[in-house]
N, C-alpha and C positions, 0 to 999 in steps of 0.2 A: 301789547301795544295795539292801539286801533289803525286799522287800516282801509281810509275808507274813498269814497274819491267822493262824497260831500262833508262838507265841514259844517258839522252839526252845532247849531248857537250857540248851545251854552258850553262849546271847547274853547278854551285861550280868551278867556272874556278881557283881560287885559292888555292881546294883540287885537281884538277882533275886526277893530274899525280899519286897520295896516291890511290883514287879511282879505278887506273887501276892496279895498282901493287896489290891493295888486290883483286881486280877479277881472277889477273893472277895468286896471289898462289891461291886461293879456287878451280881453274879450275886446275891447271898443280899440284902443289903442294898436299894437301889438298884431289883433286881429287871427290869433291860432286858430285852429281847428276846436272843434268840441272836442275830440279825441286826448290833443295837446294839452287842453286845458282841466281834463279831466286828470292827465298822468302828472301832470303838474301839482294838482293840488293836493294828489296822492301821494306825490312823494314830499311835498313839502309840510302834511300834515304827518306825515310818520317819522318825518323829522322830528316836530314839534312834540309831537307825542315820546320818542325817543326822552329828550331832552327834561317832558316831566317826570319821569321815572329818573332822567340823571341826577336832575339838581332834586329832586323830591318836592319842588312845586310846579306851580302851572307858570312856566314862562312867562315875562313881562318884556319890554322893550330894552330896560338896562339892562337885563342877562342873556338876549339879544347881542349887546354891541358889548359884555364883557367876557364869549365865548372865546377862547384861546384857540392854538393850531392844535392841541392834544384834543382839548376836546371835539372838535370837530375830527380829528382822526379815530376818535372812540366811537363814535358813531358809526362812521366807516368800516371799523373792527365789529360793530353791533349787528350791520348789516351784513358784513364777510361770514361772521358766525351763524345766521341763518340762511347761510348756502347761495346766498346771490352771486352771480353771475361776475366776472369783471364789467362787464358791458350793462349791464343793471346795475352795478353798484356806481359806472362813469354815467347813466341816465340820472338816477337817484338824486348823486351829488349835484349835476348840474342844473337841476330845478333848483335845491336849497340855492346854488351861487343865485339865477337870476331873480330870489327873493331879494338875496340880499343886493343884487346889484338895483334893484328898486327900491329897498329902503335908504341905499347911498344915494341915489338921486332924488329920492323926495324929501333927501336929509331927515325921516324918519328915524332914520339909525346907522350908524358909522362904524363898522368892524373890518378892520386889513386884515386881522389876522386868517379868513379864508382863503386869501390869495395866498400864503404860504402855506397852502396843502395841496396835493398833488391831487388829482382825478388818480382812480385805478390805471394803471396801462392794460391797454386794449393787444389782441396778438393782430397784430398785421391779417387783414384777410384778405386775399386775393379774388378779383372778380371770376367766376367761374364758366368762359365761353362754353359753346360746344366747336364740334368741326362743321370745317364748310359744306359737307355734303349733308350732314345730319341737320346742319339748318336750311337745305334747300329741302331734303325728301320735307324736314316738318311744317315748313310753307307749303310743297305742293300737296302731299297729301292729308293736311290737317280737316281739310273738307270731306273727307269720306268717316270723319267721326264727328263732324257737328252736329248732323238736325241730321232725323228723318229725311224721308223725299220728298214730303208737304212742304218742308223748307227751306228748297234748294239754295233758295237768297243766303240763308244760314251761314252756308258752308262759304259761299264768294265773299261775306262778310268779313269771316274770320279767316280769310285767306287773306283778305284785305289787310286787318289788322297785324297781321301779324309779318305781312311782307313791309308791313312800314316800319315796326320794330326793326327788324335787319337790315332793310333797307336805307332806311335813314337815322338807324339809330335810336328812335325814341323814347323815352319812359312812356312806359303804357298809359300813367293821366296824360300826360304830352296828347298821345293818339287820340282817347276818347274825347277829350274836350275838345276836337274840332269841329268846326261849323262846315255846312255846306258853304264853300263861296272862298274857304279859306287856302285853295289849293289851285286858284283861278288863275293863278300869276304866273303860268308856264312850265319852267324847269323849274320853281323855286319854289320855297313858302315859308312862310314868318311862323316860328312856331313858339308859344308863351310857355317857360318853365317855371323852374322855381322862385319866387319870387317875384313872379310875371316879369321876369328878365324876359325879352324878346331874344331869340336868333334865329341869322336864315338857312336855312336846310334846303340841299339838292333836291329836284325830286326824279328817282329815274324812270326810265319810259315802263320797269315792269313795274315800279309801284304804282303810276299812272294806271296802267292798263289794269291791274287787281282791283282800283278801288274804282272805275270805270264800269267793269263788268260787276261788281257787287250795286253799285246804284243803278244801273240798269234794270238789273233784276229785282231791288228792291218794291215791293210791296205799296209802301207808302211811298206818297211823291215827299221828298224830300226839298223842302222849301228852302232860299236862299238864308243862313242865318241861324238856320236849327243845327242839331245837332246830324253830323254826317255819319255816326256809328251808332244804329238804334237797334233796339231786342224785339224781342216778338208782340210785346203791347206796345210798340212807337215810343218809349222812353228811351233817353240817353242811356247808351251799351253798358252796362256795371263791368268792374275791373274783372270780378269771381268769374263772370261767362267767359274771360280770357284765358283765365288761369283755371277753369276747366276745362278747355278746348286741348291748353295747354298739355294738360295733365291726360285727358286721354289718349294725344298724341305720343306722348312721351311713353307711356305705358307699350302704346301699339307696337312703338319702333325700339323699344327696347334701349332707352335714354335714362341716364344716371338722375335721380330727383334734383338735381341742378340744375334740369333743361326748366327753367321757367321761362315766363316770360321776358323777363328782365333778360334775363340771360339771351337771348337774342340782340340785346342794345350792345353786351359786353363783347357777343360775337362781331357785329358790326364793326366798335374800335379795336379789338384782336387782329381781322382777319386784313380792316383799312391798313395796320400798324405791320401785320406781318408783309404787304403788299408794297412797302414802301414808304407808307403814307407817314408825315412829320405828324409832332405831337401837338405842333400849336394849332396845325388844322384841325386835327381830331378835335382835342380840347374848346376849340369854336362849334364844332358842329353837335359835340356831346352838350355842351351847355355849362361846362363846369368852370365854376368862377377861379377853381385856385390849377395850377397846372400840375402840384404834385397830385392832385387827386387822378389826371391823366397817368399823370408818370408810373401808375401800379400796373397800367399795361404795358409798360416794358417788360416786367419781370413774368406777366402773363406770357409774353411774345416769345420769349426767350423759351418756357416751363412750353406752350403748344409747340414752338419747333421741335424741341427735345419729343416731344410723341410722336409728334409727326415723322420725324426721325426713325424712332424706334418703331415703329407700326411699318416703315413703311420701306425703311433702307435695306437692302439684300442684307451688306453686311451686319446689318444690327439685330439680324435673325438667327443668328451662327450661334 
Protein backbone atom coordinates (compact mmCIF):
# COMPACT_ATOMS: atom_id res chain seq x y z
CA UNK A 1 0.00 0.00 0.00
CA UNK A 2 1.25 3.56 -0.47
CA UNK A 3 1.85 5.74 2.24
CA UNK A 4 2.42 8.91 1.72
CA UNK A 5 1.29 12.33 3.07
CA UNK A 6 0.95 14.00 -0.57
CA UNK A 7 -1.82 12.59 -2.69
CA UNK A 8 -0.31 12.19 -5.95
CA UNK A 9 -2.98 13.20 -9.02
CA UNK A 10 -3.35 10.55 -10.75
CA UNK A 11 -4.58 8.36 -7.25
CA UNK A 12 -8.53 8.06 -6.78
CA UNK A 13 -9.18 10.09 -10.06
CA UNK A 14 -12.88 9.31 -9.44
CA UNK A 15 -12.72 10.81 -5.67
CA UNK A 16 -10.24 13.29 -6.54
CA UNK A 17 -12.19 16.58 -6.85
CA UNK A 18 -13.93 15.38 -2.72
CA UNK A 19 -10.24 14.85 -1.90
CA UNK A 20 -9.35 18.57 -2.66
CA UNK A 21 -12.37 20.25 -1.31
CA UNK A 22 -11.75 18.41 2.11
CA UNK A 23 -8.11 19.65 2.00
CA UNK A 24 -9.47 23.08 1.36
CA UNK A 25 -11.74 23.23 4.38
CA UNK A 26 -9.07 21.65 6.87
CA UNK A 27 -6.55 24.23 5.44
CA UNK A 28 -8.88 27.62 5.03
CA UNK A 29 -12.00 26.38 6.97
CA UNK A 30 -11.04 24.19 9.91
CA UNK A 31 -7.67 26.02 9.86
CA UNK A 32 -5.14 22.79 11.42
CA UNK A 33 -1.78 23.09 11.53
CA UNK A 34 0.47 21.88 8.44
CA UNK A 35 1.60 19.11 10.74
CA UNK A 36 -2.39 18.03 11.23
CA UNK A 37 -3.05 18.37 7.76
CA UNK A 38 -0.38 16.50 6.75
CA UNK A 39 -1.22 13.14 9.32
CA UNK A 40 -4.63 13.70 8.08
CA UNK A 41 -4.09 13.07 4.67
CA UNK A 42 -1.83 10.37 5.38
CA UNK A 43 -3.99 8.52 6.98
CA UNK A 44 -6.85 9.03 5.01
CA UNK A 45 -4.86 8.15 1.83
CA UNK A 46 -3.81 4.74 3.37
CA UNK A 47 -7.26 4.28 3.88
CA UNK A 48 -8.06 4.68 0.37
CA UNK A 49 -5.27 2.95 -0.79
CA UNK A 50 -6.22 -0.01 1.85
CA UNK A 51 -9.60 -0.02 0.26
CA UNK A 52 -8.16 -0.56 -3.43
CA UNK A 53 -6.55 -3.54 -2.78
CA UNK A 54 -9.92 -4.61 -0.82
CA UNK A 55 -12.51 -4.15 -3.54
CA UNK A 56 -9.61 -4.68 -6.36
CA UNK A 57 -10.56 -1.18 -7.90
CA UNK A 58 -9.80 2.33 -7.27
CA UNK A 59 -12.51 3.59 -5.11
CA UNK A 60 -15.45 5.87 -6.45
CA UNK A 61 -18.06 7.72 -4.23
CA UNK A 62 -20.74 4.77 -4.30
CA UNK A 63 -18.35 2.37 -2.76
CA UNK A 64 -17.63 5.17 -0.48
CA UNK A 65 -21.32 5.34 0.97
CA UNK A 66 -21.77 1.40 0.27
CA UNK A 67 -18.86 0.49 2.98
CA UNK A 68 -20.28 -1.62 5.75
CA UNK A 69 -19.29 -1.86 9.65
CA UNK A 70 -17.02 -5.23 8.63
CA UNK A 71 -15.48 -3.53 6.37
CA UNK A 72 -14.42 -0.73 7.81
CA UNK A 73 -13.35 -3.24 10.82
CA UNK A 74 -11.11 -5.03 8.09
CA UNK A 75 -9.14 -2.23 7.78
CA UNK A 76 -8.72 -1.78 11.28
CA UNK A 77 -7.68 -5.51 11.51
CA UNK A 78 -5.30 -4.42 8.22
CA UNK A 79 -3.68 -1.86 10.34
CA UNK A 80 -3.62 -4.10 13.89
CA UNK A 81 -1.70 -6.74 11.54
CA UNK A 82 1.07 -4.29 10.72
CA UNK A 83 1.82 -3.76 14.38
CA UNK A 84 0.11 -0.18 14.98
CA UNK A 85 -0.15 0.98 18.13
CA UNK A 86 -3.93 1.21 19.75
CA UNK A 87 -3.32 4.77 19.89
CA UNK A 88 -2.20 4.96 15.96
CA UNK A 89 -4.81 2.83 15.05
CA UNK A 90 -7.60 5.38 17.32
CA UNK A 91 -5.37 8.42 15.32
CA UNK A 92 -5.73 6.56 11.78
CA UNK A 93 -9.32 5.87 12.24
CA UNK A 94 -10.28 9.32 13.25
CA UNK A 95 -9.06 11.08 10.21
CA UNK A 96 -11.01 8.44 7.99
CA UNK A 97 -14.40 9.58 10.43
CA UNK A 98 -13.69 13.33 9.77
CA UNK A 99 -13.51 12.46 6.03
CA UNK A 100 -16.45 11.05 6.15
CA UNK A 101 -18.06 13.50 8.55
CA UNK A 102 -17.25 16.13 5.53
CA UNK A 103 -18.55 14.21 2.90
CA UNK A 104 -22.03 13.84 5.18
CA UNK A 105 -22.07 17.48 5.45
CA UNK A 106 -21.34 18.34 1.87
CA UNK A 107 -23.85 15.59 1.22
CA UNK A 108 -21.06 14.31 -1.05
CA UNK A 109 -21.63 10.87 0.42
CA UNK A 110 -23.87 9.41 3.18
CA UNK A 111 -22.60 6.23 5.06
CA UNK A 112 -23.86 5.47 9.05
CA UNK A 113 -22.44 2.55 8.87
CA UNK A 114 -18.86 4.20 10.54
CA UNK A 115 -20.51 5.23 13.42
CA UNK A 116 -21.20 1.56 14.50
CA UNK A 117 -17.53 0.86 14.85
CA UNK A 118 -15.83 1.41 17.68
CA UNK A 119 -12.32 3.48 17.70
CA UNK A 120 -9.51 1.01 19.33
CA UNK A 121 -9.69 1.48 23.27
CA UNK A 122 -6.85 3.57 24.41
CA UNK A 123 -5.24 2.21 28.17
CA UNK A 124 -5.94 4.96 30.40
CA UNK A 125 -2.71 7.07 30.85
CA UNK A 126 -2.02 8.83 33.77
CA UNK A 127 -0.29 12.30 33.85
CA UNK A 128 3.05 11.74 35.13
CA UNK A 129 4.00 14.73 38.00
CA UNK A 130 7.28 14.68 39.68
CA UNK A 131 7.68 15.63 43.60
CA UNK A 132 7.71 18.97 45.05
CA UNK A 133 11.15 19.27 45.84
CA UNK A 134 12.32 17.83 42.46
CA UNK A 135 10.45 20.54 40.88
CA UNK A 136 11.80 23.30 42.93
CA UNK A 137 15.67 22.05 42.81
CA UNK A 138 14.67 21.91 38.68
CA UNK A 139 13.48 25.52 38.59
CA UNK A 140 16.22 26.80 40.81
CA UNK A 141 19.01 24.99 39.46
CA UNK A 142 18.13 24.52 35.67
CA UNK A 143 20.36 27.82 35.08
CA UNK A 144 23.62 26.33 35.81
CA UNK A 145 23.05 24.14 32.56
CA UNK A 146 21.68 26.51 30.22
CA UNK A 147 24.22 28.84 28.44
CA UNK A 148 27.77 29.41 29.01
CA UNK A 149 28.61 32.52 31.06
CA UNK A 150 28.45 34.90 27.75
CA UNK A 151 24.86 34.04 28.38
CA UNK A 152 23.83 34.54 31.64
CA UNK A 153 20.37 36.20 30.36
CA UNK A 154 20.07 32.26 29.17
CA UNK A 155 19.85 30.68 32.29
CA UNK A 156 17.18 33.62 34.06
CA UNK A 157 15.28 33.00 30.81
CA UNK A 158 14.79 29.48 31.31
CA UNK A 159 14.36 29.88 34.86
CA UNK A 160 11.76 32.04 33.90
CA UNK A 161 10.15 29.61 31.83
CA UNK A 162 10.05 27.19 33.42
CA UNK A 163 8.82 28.69 36.94
CA UNK A 164 5.71 29.63 34.82
CA UNK A 165 5.09 26.05 33.87
CA UNK A 166 4.75 25.08 37.76
CA UNK A 167 3.90 27.96 38.69
CA UNK A 168 0.94 28.58 36.94
CA UNK A 169 0.47 25.58 35.31
CA UNK A 170 0.98 26.28 31.65
CA UNK A 171 1.45 24.25 28.47
CA UNK A 172 4.66 25.29 27.19
CA UNK A 173 2.98 27.06 23.73
CA UNK A 174 0.78 28.79 26.52
CA UNK A 175 4.25 30.23 27.79
CA UNK A 176 6.17 30.88 24.67
CA UNK A 177 3.54 32.77 22.90
CA UNK A 178 3.52 35.53 25.33
CA UNK A 179 3.83 39.05 24.37
CA UNK A 180 5.59 41.55 26.39
CA UNK A 181 2.75 43.59 27.91
CA UNK A 182 0.66 40.53 28.49
CA UNK A 183 1.64 40.12 32.18
CA UNK A 184 0.96 44.06 32.92
CA UNK A 185 -2.31 43.37 34.70
CA UNK A 186 -0.95 42.73 38.37
CA UNK A 187 -1.51 39.31 40.10
CA UNK A 188 -3.27 38.13 37.10
CA UNK A 189 -3.00 37.33 33.24
CA UNK A 190 -5.13 36.28 30.36
CA UNK A 191 -3.61 33.45 28.89
CA UNK A 192 -4.78 32.06 25.15
CA UNK A 193 -5.06 28.11 24.80
CA UNK A 194 -6.24 25.73 22.91
CA UNK A 195 -8.53 26.92 20.59
CA UNK A 196 -7.68 30.51 21.57
CA UNK A 197 -10.04 29.71 24.58
CA UNK A 198 -8.87 32.68 26.87
CA UNK A 199 -8.48 32.00 30.76
CA UNK A 200 -7.07 33.96 33.71
CA UNK A 201 -4.30 32.59 35.54
CA UNK A 202 -2.76 33.76 39.13
CA UNK A 203 0.48 35.20 38.74
CA UNK A 204 2.60 34.62 41.90
CA UNK A 205 5.19 37.03 43.22
CA UNK A 206 8.12 34.24 42.51
CA UNK A 207 6.93 33.96 38.88
CA UNK A 208 6.88 37.80 38.72
CA UNK A 209 10.17 38.24 40.16
CA UNK A 210 11.76 35.13 37.59
CA UNK A 211 10.46 36.69 34.68
CA UNK A 212 11.36 40.25 36.02
CA UNK A 213 14.99 39.43 36.45
CA UNK A 214 15.19 37.46 33.07
CA UNK A 215 14.13 40.81 31.21
CA UNK A 216 16.33 42.71 32.94
CA UNK A 217 18.96 41.04 32.04
CA UNK A 218 17.84 40.39 28.59
CA UNK A 219 20.02 41.62 25.83
CA UNK A 220 17.61 42.99 23.52
CA UNK A 221 15.05 45.62 24.59
CA UNK A 222 12.16 43.85 24.58
CA UNK A 223 9.46 46.00 22.95
CA UNK A 224 5.77 46.24 24.20
CA UNK A 225 3.99 43.47 21.88
CA UNK A 226 6.75 41.13 20.84
CA UNK A 227 7.52 38.26 21.99
CA UNK A 228 8.55 38.00 25.96
CA UNK A 229 10.67 34.53 25.53
CA UNK A 230 13.26 35.09 22.74
CA UNK A 231 16.77 32.92 21.90
CA UNK A 232 19.93 34.11 21.18
CA UNK A 233 19.18 35.58 17.58
CA UNK A 234 15.83 37.70 19.03
CA UNK A 235 13.34 35.16 17.47
CA UNK A 236 10.45 33.66 19.46
CA UNK A 237 11.94 31.00 22.04
CA UNK A 238 11.27 27.34 20.04
CA UNK A 239 9.55 24.64 22.31
CA UNK A 240 13.15 22.16 21.66
CA UNK A 241 15.36 24.99 23.75
CA UNK A 242 12.77 24.04 26.54
CA UNK A 243 12.70 20.56 26.35
CA UNK A 244 16.63 20.68 26.14
CA UNK A 245 16.96 22.72 29.15
CA UNK A 246 14.65 20.31 30.37
CA UNK A 247 16.53 17.31 29.58
CA UNK A 248 19.66 18.34 30.76
CA UNK A 249 18.28 19.23 34.04
CA UNK A 250 16.74 16.08 34.31
CA UNK A 251 19.89 14.13 33.60
CA UNK A 252 21.89 16.40 36.16
CA UNK A 253 19.44 15.62 39.08
CA UNK A 254 19.03 12.28 38.27
CA UNK A 255 14.99 12.50 37.16
CA UNK A 256 13.02 9.57 35.66
CA UNK A 257 12.54 10.68 31.55
CA UNK A 258 9.01 11.72 32.59
CA UNK A 259 10.50 15.07 34.05
CA UNK A 260 9.45 17.04 30.95
CA UNK A 261 8.37 19.95 30.47
CA UNK A 262 4.82 19.25 30.47
CA UNK A 263 5.27 17.40 33.37
CA UNK A 264 5.81 20.46 35.36
CA UNK A 265 2.05 21.73 34.38
CA UNK A 266 0.90 18.11 35.79
CA UNK A 267 3.03 18.94 38.90
CA UNK A 268 1.30 22.18 39.27
CA UNK A 269 -2.55 20.37 39.30
CA UNK A 270 -0.93 17.31 41.53
CA UNK A 271 0.55 19.15 44.04
CA UNK A 272 -2.72 22.26 43.86
CA UNK A 273 -5.01 18.88 44.14
CA UNK A 274 -2.93 17.19 46.89
CA UNK A 275 -2.89 20.70 48.87
CA UNK A 276 -6.58 20.97 49.12
CA UNK A 277 -7.30 22.59 45.98
CA UNK A 278 -11.09 21.52 44.35
CA UNK A 279 -11.21 20.19 40.83
CA UNK A 280 -13.40 22.93 39.39
CA UNK A 281 -10.61 25.50 40.17
CA UNK A 282 -7.83 23.45 38.89
CA UNK A 283 -9.81 22.53 35.80
CA UNK A 284 -10.27 26.68 35.17
CA UNK A 285 -6.88 27.47 35.66
CA UNK A 286 -5.54 24.25 33.66
CA UNK A 287 -7.76 25.24 30.73
CA UNK A 288 -9.44 22.09 30.15
CA UNK A 289 -12.96 22.24 28.62
CA UNK A 290 -14.29 18.83 29.95
CA UNK A 291 -13.73 18.21 33.82
CA UNK A 292 -13.20 14.42 33.50
CA UNK A 293 -10.10 15.33 31.77
CA UNK A 294 -9.25 17.02 35.41
CA UNK A 295 -10.50 14.23 37.12
CA UNK A 296 -7.30 11.73 36.11
CA UNK A 297 -5.75 13.78 38.76
CA UNK A 298 -7.50 12.30 41.43
CA UNK A 299 -6.14 9.05 40.71
CA UNK A 300 -2.55 10.76 40.18
CA UNK A 301 -3.19 12.34 43.93
CA UNK A 302 -4.12 9.30 45.44
CA UNK A 303 -0.92 7.01 43.31
CA UNK A 304 1.65 10.48 44.69
CA UNK A 305 0.34 10.03 48.32
CA UNK A 306 0.91 6.55 48.29
CA UNK A 307 4.86 7.47 47.62
CA UNK A 308 4.90 9.96 49.45
CA UNK A 309 3.86 7.68 52.02
CA UNK A 310 6.08 5.07 51.41
CA UNK A 311 9.33 7.25 50.73
CA UNK A 312 8.67 9.01 53.54
CA UNK A 313 6.60 7.27 56.68
CA UNK A 314 8.80 5.58 59.44
CA UNK A 315 6.53 2.74 59.44
CA UNK A 316 6.40 2.07 55.78
CA UNK A 317 10.29 1.44 55.90
CA UNK A 318 10.02 -1.63 58.40
Amino acid sequence: MAQTGKLDDSLYPNIRPLLNQWQDHLISEKRVSKHTHEAYLRDVTYFLSFLSEYLGKSPDKSDLAGLKPADFRSYLAARRREGLSAASMARAFSAVRAFYKFMRRTGSVKNDAIDAVSSPKLKKRLPRPISEQAAKRTINEVGDFSAPAVHDWVALRDIAVLTLLYGCGLRVAEALSLNVGDLDKGDIMTVRGKRNKERLVPLLPAVVEAIDNYVRACPKKLERGEALFIGVRGKRLNARNVQLAMQKIRIALGLPSSATPHALRHSFATHLLTAGGDLRTIQELLGHADLSTTQHYTDVDTAYLLDVYNNAHPSAKK
